[in-house]
N, C-alpha and C positions, 0 to 999 in steps of 0.2 A: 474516396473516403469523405463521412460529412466534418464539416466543420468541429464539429466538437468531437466526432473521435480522433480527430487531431491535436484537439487542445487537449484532450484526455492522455494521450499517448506522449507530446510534450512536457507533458505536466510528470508521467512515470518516470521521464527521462531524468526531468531537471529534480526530482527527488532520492532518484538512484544518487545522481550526483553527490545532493546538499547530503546523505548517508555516506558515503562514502572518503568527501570531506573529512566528515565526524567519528572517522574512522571503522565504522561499519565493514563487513565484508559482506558483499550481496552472494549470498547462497542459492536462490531463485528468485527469476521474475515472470509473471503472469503463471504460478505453478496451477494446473489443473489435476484435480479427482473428479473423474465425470462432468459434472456442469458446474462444480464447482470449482471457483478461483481464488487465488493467493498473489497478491497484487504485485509485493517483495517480501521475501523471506531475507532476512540478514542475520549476521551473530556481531555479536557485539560483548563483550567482558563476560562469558561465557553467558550468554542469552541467548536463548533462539527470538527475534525480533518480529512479527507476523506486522505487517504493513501494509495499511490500507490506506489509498491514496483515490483521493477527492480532487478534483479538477472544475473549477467552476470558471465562470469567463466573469463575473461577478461576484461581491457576495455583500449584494444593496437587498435584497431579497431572503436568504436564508444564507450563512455560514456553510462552506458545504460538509463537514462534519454534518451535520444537521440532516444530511440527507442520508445517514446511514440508519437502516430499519433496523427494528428489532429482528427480522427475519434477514436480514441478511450479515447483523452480527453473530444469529443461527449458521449461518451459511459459514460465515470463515473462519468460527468453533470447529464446525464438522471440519471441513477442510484442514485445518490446522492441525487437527486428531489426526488425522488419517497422513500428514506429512509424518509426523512426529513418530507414526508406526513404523511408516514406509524405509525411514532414515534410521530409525531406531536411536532418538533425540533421549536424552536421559537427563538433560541439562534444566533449568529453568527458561519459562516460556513467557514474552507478554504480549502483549498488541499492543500498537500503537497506528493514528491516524496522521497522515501530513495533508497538510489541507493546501491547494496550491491556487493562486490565484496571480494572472497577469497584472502587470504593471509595467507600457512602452512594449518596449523590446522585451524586458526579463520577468521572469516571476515571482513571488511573495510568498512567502512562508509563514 
């Protein structure tokens, strides 16, 4: 595996966590409809939480929020529709983004 689908897949882990901390319940992770992805779903004080998570090894360059397109917040719209059916969600819904970046050994939020 490269380099950075490591720090990518690190970065899902240590965000699952810093959620779960905050008392989140993770409901799914990497959920797929077709080719489309859902990074973490959670619920939290009745919310369904759609979570997209950025992993950058830097962020001297762009914030990696910043790296999320308009077509790919297209993307986990559609995605998140299509959870919301599947599950039959009737609750209130938001997105949110954790942006994760190294420091040493741990991560940065």
């Amino acid at each position: 595996m490269a380099r950075h689908n490591e720090l990518g897949n690190e970065g899902e882990i240590f965000a699952q966590n810093y959620l779960k901390r905050l008392g989140y319940t993770i409901k799914h992770v990497n959920w797929t409809f077709g080719k489309l992805e859902l990074d973490i779903v959670a619920e939290k004080d009745g919310w369904l939480v759609v979570v997209e998570v950025k992993t950058r090894s830097t962020d001297t360059f762009e914030h990696p929020q910043e790296a999320i397109t308009n077509k790919k917040i297209k993307n986990i719209v559609q995605a998140a529709h299509e959870y919301i059916l599947k599950y039959d969600w009737h609750g209130e819904t938001r997105f949110d983004v954790i942006s994760v970046i190294p420091r040493g050994q741990n991560f940065y939020i």
